[in-house]
Backbone and ligand atoms as CSV (ligand in chain L), in Angstrom:
chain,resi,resn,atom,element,x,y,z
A,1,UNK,N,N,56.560,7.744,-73.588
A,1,UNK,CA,C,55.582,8.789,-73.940
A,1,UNK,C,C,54.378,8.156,-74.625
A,2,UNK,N,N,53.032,8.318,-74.402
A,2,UNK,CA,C,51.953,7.559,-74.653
A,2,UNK,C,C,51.398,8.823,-75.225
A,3,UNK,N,N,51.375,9.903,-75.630
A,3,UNK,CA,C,50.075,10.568,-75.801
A,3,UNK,C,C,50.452,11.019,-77.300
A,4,UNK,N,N,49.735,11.822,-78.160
A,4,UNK,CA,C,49.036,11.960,-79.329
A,4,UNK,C,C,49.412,13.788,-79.431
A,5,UNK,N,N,50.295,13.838,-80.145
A,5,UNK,CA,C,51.108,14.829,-80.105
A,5,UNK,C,C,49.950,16.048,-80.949
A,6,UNK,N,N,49.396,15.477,-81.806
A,6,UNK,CA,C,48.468,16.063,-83.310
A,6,UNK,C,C,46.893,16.358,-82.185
A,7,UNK,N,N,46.559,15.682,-81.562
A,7,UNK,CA,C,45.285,15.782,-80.678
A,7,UNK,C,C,46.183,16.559,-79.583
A,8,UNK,N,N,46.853,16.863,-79.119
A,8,UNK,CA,C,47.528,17.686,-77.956
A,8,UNK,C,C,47.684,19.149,-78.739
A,9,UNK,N,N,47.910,19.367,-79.682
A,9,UNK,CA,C,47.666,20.563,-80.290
A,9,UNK,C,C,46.666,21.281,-80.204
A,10,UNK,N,N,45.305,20.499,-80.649
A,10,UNK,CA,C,43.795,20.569,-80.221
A,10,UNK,C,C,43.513,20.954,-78.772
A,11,UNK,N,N,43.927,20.755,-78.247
A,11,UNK,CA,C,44.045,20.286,-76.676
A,11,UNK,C,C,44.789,22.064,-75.929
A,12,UNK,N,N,45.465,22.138,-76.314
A,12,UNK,CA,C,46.156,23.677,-75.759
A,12,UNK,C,C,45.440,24.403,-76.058
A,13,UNK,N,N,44.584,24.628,-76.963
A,13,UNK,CA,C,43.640,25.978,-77.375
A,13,UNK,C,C,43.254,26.138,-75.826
A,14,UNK,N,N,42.867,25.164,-74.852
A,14,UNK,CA,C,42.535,25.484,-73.449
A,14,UNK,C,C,43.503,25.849,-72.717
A,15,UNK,N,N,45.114,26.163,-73.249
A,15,UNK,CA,C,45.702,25.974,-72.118
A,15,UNK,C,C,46.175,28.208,-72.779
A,16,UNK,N,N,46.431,28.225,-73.680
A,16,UNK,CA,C,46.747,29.329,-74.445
A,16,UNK,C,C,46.434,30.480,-74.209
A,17,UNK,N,N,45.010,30.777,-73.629
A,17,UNK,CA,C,44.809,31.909,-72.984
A,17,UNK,C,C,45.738,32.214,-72.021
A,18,UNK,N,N,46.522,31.544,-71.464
A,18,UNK,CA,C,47.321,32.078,-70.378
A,18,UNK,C,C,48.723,31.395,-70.155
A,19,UNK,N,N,49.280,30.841,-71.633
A,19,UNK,CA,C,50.329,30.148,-71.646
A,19,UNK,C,C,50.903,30.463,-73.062
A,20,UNK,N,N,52.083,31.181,-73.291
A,20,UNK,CA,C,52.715,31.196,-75.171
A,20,UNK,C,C,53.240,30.034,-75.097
A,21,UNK,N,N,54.123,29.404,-76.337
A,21,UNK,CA,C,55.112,28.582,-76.469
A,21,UNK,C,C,56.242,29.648,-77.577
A,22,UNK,N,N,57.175,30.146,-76.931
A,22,UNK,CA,C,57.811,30.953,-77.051
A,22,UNK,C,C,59.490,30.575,-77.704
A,23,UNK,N,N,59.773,30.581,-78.208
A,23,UNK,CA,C,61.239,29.751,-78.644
A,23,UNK,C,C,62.357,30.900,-77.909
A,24,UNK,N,N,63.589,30.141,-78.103
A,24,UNK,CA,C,64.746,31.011,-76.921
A,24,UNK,C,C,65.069,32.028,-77.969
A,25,UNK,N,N,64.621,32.136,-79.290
A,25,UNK,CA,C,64.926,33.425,-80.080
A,25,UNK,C,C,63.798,34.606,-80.448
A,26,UNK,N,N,62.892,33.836,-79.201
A,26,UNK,CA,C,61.739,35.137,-78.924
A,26,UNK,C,C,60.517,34.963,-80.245
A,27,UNK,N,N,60.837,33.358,-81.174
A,27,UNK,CA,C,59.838,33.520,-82.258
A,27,UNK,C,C,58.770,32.710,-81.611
A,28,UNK,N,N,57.173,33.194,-81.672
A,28,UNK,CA,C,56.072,32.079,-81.181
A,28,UNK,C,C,55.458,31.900,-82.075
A,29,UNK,N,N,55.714,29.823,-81.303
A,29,UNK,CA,C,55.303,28.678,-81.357
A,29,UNK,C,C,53.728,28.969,-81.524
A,30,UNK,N,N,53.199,29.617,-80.622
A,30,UNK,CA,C,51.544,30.084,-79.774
A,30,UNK,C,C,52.048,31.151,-79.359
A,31,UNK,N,N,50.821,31.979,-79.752
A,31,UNK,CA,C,51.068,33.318,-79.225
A,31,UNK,C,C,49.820,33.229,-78.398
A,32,UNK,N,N,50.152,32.891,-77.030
A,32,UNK,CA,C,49.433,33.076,-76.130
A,32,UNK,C,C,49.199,33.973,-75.058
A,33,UNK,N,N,48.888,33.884,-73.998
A,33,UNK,CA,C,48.721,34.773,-72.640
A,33,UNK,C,C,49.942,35.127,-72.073
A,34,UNK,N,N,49.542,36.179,-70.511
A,34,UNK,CA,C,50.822,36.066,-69.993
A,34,UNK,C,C,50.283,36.099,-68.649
A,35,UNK,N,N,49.655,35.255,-68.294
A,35,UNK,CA,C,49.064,34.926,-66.933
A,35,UNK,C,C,49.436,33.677,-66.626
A,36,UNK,N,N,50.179,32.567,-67.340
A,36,UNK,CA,C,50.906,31.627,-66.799
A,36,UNK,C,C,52.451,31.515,-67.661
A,37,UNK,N,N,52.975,30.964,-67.082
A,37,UNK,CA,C,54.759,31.011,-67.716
A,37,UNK,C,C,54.387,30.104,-69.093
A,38,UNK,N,N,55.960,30.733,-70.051
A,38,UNK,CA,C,56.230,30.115,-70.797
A,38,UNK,C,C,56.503,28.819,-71.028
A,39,UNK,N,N,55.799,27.839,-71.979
A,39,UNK,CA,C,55.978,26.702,-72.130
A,39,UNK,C,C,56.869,25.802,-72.361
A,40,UNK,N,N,57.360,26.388,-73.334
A,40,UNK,CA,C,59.127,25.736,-74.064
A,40,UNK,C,C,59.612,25.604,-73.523
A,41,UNK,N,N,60.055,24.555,-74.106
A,41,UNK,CA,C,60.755,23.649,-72.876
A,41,UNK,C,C,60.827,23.189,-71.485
A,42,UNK,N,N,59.387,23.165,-71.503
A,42,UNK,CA,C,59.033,22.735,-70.271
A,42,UNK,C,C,59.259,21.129,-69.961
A,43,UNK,N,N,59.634,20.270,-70.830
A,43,UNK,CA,C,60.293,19.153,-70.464
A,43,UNK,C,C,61.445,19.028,-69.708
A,44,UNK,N,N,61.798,18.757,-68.825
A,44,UNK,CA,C,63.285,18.420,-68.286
A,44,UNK,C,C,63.523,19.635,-67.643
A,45,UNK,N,N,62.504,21.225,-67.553
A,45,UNK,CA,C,62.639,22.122,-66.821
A,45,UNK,C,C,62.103,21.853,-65.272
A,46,UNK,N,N,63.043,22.650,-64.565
A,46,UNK,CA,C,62.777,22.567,-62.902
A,46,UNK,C,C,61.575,23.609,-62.713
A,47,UNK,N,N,60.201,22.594,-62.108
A,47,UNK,CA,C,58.787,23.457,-61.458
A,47,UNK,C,C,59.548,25.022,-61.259
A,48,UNK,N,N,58.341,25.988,-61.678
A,48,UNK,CA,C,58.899,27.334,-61.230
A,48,UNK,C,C,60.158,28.009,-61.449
A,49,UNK,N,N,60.715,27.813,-62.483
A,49,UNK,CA,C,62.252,27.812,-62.824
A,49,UNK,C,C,62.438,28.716,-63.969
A,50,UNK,N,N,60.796,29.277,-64.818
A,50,UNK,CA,C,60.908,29.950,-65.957
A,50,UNK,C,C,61.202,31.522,-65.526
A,51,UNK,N,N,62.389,32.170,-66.638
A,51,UNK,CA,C,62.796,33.507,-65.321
A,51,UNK,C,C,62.146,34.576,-65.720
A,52,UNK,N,N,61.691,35.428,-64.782
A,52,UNK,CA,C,61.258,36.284,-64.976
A,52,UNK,C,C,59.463,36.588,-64.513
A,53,UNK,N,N,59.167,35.189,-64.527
A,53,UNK,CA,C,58.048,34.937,-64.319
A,53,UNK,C,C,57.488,34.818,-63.068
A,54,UNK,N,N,56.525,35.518,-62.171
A,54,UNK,CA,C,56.358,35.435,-60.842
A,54,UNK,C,C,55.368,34.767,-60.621
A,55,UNK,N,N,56.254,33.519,-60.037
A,55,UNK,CA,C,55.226,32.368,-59.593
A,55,UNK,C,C,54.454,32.372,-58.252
A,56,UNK,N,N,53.890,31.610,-58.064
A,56,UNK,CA,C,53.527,31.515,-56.267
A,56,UNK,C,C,54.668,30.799,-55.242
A,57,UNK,N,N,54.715,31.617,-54.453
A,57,UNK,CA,C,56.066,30.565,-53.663
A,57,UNK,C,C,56.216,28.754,-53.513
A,58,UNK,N,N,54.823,28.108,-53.297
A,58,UNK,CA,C,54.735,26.338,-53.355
A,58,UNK,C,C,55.300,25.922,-54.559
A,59,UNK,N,N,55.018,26.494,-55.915
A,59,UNK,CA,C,55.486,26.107,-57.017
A,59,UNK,C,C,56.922,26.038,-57.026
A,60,UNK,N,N,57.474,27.371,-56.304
A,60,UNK,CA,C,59.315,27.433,-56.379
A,60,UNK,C,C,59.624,26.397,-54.800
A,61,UNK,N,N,58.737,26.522,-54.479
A,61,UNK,CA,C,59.347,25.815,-53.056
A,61,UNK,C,C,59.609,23.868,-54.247
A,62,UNK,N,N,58.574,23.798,-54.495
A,62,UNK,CA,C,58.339,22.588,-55.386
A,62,UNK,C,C,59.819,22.710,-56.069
A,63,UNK,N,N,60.061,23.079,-56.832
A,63,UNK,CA,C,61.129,23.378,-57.829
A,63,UNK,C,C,62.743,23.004,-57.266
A,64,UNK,N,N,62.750,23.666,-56.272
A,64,UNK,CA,C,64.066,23.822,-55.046
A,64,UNK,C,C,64.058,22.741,-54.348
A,65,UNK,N,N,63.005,21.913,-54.351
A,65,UNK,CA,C,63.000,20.670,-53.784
A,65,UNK,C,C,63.735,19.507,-54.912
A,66,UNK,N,N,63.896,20.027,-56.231
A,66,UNK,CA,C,63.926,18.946,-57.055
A,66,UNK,C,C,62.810,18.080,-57.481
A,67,UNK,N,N,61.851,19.348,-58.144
A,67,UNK,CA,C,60.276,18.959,-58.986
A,67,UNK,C,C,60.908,19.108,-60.629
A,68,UNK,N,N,60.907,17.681,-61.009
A,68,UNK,CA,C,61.128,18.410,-62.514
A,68,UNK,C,C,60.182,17.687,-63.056
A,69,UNK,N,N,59.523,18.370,-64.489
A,69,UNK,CA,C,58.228,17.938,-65.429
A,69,UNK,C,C,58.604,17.207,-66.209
A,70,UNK,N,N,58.328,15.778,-65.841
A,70,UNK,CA,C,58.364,14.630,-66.758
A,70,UNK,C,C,56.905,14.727,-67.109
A,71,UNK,N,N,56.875,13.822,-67.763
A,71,UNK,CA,C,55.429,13.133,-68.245
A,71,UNK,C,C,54.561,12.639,-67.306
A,72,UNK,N,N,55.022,11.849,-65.927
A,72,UNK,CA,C,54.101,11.543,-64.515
A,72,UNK,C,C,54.065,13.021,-63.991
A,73,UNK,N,N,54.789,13.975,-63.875
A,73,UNK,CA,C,54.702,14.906,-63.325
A,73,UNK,C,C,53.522,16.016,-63.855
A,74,UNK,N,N,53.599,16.213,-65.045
A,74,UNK,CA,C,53.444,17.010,-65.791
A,74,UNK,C,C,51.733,16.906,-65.871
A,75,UNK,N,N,51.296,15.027,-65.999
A,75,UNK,CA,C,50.101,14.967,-65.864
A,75,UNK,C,C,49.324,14.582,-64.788
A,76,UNK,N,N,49.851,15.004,-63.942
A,76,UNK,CA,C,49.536,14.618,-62.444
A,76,UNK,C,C,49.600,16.245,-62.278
A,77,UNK,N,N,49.854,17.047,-62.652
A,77,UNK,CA,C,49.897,18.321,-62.023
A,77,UNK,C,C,48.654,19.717,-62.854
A,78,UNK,N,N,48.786,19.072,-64.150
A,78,UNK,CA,C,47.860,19.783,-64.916
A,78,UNK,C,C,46.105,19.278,-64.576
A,79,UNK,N,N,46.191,17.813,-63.858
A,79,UNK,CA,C,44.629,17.252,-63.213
A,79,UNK,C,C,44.262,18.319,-62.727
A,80,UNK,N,N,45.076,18.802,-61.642
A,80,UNK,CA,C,45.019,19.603,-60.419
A,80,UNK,C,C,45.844,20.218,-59.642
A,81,UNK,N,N,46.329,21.493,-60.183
A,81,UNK,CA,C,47.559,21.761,-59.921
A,81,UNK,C,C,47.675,21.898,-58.354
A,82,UNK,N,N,46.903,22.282,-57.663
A,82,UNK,CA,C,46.577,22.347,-56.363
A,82,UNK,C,C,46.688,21.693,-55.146
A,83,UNK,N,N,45.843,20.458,-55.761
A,83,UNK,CA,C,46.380,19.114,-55.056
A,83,UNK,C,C,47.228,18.077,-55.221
A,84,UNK,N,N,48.128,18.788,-56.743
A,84,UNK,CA,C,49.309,18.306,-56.861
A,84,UNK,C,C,50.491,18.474,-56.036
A,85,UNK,N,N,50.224,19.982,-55.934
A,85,UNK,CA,C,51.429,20.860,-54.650
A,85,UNK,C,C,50.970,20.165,-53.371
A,86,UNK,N,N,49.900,20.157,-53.232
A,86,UNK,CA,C,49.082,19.885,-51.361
A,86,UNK,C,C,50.285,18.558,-51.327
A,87,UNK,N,N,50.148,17.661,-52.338
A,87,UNK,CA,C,50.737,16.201,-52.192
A,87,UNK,C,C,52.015,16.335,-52.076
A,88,UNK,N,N,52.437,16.643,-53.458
A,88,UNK,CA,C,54.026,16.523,-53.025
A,88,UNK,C,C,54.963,17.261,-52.308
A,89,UNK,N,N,54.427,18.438,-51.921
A,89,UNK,CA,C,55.228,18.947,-50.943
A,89,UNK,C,C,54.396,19.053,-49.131
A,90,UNK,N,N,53.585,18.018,-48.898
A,90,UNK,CA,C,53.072,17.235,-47.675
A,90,UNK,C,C,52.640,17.987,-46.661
A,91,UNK,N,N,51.852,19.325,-47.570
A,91,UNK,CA,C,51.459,20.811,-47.105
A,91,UNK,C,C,49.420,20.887,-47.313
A,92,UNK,N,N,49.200,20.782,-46.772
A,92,UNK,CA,C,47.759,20.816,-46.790
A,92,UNK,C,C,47.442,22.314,-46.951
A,93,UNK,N,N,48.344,23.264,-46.659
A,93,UNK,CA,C,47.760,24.805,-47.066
A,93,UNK,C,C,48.119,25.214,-48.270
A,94,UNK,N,N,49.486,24.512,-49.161
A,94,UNK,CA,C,49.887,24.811,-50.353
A,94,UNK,C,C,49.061,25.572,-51.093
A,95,UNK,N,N,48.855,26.440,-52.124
A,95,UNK,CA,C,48.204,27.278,-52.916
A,95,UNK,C,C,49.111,26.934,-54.308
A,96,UNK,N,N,48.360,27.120,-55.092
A,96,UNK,CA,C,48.434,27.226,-56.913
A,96,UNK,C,C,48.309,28.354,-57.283
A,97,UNK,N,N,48.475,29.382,-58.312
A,97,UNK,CA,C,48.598,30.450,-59.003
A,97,UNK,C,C,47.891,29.680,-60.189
A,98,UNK,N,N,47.730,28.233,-59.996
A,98,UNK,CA,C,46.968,27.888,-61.573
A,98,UNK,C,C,45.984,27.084,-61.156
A,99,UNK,N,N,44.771,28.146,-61.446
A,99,UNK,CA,C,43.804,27.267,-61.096
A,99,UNK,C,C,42.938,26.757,-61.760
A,100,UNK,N,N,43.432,26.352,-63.398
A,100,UNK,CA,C,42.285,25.604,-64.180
A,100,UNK,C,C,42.731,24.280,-64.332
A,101,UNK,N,N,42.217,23.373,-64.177
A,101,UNK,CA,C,42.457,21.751,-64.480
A,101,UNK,C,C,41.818,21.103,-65.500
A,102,UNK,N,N,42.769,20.225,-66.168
A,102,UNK,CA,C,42.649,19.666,-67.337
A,102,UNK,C,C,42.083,17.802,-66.865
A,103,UNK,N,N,40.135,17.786,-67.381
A,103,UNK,CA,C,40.053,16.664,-67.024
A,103,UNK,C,C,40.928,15.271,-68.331
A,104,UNK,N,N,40.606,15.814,-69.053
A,104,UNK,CA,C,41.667,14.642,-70.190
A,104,UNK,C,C,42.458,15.287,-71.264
A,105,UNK,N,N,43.361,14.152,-71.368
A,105,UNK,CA,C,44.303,14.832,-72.932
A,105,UNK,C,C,45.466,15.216,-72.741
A,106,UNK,N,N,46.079,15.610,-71.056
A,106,UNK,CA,C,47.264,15.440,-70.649
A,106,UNK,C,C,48.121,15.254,-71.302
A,107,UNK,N,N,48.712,13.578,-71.527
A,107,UNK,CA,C,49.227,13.300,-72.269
A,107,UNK,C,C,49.779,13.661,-73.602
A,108,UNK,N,N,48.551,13.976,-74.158
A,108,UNK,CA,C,48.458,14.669,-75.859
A,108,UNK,C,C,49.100,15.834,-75.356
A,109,UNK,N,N,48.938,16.554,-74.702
A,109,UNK,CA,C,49.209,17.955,-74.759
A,109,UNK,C,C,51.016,17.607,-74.293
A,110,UNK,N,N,51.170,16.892,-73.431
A,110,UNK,CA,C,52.662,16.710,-73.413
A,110,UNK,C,C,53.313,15.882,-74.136
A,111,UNK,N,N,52.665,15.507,-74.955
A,111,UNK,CA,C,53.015,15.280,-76.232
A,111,UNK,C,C,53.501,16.048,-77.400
A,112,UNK,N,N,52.435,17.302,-77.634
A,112,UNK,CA,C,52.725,17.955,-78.186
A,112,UNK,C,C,53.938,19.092,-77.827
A,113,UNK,N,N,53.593,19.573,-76.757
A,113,UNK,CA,C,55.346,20.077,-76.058
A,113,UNK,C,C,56.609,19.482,-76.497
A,114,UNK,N,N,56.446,18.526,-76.201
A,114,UNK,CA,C,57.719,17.877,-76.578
A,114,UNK,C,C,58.243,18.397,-78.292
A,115,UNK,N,N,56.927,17.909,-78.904
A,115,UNK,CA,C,57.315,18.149,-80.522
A,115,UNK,C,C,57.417,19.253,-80.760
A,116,UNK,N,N,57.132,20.497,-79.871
A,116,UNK,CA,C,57.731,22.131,-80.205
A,116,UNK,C,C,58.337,22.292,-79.669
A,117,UNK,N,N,59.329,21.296,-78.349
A,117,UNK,CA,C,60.586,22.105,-77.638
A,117,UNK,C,C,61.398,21.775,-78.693
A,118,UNK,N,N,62.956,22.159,-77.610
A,118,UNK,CA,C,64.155,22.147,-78.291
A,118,UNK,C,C,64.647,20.393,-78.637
A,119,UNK,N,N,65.199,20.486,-79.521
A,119,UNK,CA,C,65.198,18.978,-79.211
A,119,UNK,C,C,66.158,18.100,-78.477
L,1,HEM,C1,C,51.783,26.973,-64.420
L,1,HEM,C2,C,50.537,23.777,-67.857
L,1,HEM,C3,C,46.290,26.071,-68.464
L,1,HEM,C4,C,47.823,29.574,-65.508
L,1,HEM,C5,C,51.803,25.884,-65.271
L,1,HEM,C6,C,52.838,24.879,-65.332
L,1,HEM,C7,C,52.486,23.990,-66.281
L,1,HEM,C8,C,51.223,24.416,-66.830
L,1,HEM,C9,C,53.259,22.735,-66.693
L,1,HEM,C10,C,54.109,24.883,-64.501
L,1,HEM,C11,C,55.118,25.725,-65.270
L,1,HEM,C12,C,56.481,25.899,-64.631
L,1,HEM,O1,O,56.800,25.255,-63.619
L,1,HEM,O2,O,57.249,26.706,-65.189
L,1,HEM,C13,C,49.276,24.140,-68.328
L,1,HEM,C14,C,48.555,23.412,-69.344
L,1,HEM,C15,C,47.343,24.030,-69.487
L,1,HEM,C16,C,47.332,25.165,-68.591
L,1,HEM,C17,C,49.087,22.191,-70.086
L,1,HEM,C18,C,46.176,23.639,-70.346
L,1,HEM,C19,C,45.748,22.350,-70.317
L,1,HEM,C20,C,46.341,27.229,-67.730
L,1,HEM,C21,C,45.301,28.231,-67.727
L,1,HEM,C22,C,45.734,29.215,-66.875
L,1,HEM,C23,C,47.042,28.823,-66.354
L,1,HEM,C24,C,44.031,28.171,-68.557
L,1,HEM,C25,C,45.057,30.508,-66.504
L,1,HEM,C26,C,43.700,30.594,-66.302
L,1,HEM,C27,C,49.006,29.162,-64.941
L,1,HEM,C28,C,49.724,29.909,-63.907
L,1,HEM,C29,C,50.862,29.143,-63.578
L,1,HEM,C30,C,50.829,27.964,-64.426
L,1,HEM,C31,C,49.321,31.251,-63.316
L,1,HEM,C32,C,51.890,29.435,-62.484
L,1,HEM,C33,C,51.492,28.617,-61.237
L,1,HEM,C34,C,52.081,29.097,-59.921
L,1,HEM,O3,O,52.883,30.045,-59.911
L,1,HEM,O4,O,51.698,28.509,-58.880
L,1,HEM,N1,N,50.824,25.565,-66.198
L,1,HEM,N2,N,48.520,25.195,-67.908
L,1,HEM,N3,N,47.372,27.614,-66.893
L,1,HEM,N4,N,49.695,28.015,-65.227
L,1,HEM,FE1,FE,49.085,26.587,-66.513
């Protein structure tokens, strides 16, 4: 893990409009949006896997393939979530449900995840 957990904090104010970090006893981390899934524990979670949440089908197709969010994943997908799906699932029509991209700080920000999931 390379990134800057304290500057990744900084860093989500962009992601928050449309993302909480929600704990499994319903207390928030960020009380954020509800136009993209919950965050927590999004380490070691399978793409598209948060329940309840209606994703776009590429994301679960991603998921069912065995997409899980490491740290290469995670910042390879927040660049561009779009042409993250186009790539790894070898679909040139793929579609995203998330369409804002993060040009830097990745890292930091999955950095900071980490230090508010479970441990
Ligand atoms: C999905 C991270 C900003 C809307 C996701 C996923 C991650 C992520 C990791 C996949 C979640 C999963 O598989 O359960 C981030 C980060 C952001 C950010 C780190 C800030 C840097 C945003 C913003 C929006 C948004 C600003 C809304 C304008 C969504 C939506 C999905 C999603 C709708 C579901 C995608 C789909 O179903 O295809 N985000 N996001 N995100 N995000 Fe974001």
């Amino acid at each position: 893990e390379s990134g800057d957990a304290a500057a990744g904090e900084k860093v989500f104010k962009k992601c928050k409009s449309c993302h909480m970090i929600q704990d499994a006893a319903g207390e928030n981390i960020v009380k954020g949006g509800k136009t993209g899934p919950n965050l927590y524990g999004i380490v070691g979670r399978t793409a598209g896997s948060f329940e309840g949440f209606k994703y776009g089908s590429d994301i679960v197709a991603a998921g069912e393939g065995g997409l899980v969010w490491d740290e290469e994943t995670f910042v390879a997908y927040v660049a561009d979530p779009k042409a993250f799906l186009r790539e790894h699932l070898g679909d040139d029509g793929a579609k995203s449900k998330m369409t804002y991209r993060l040009k830097k700080g990745a890292e930091d920000v999955y950095a900071y995840l980490v230090s508010v999931g479970p441990a």
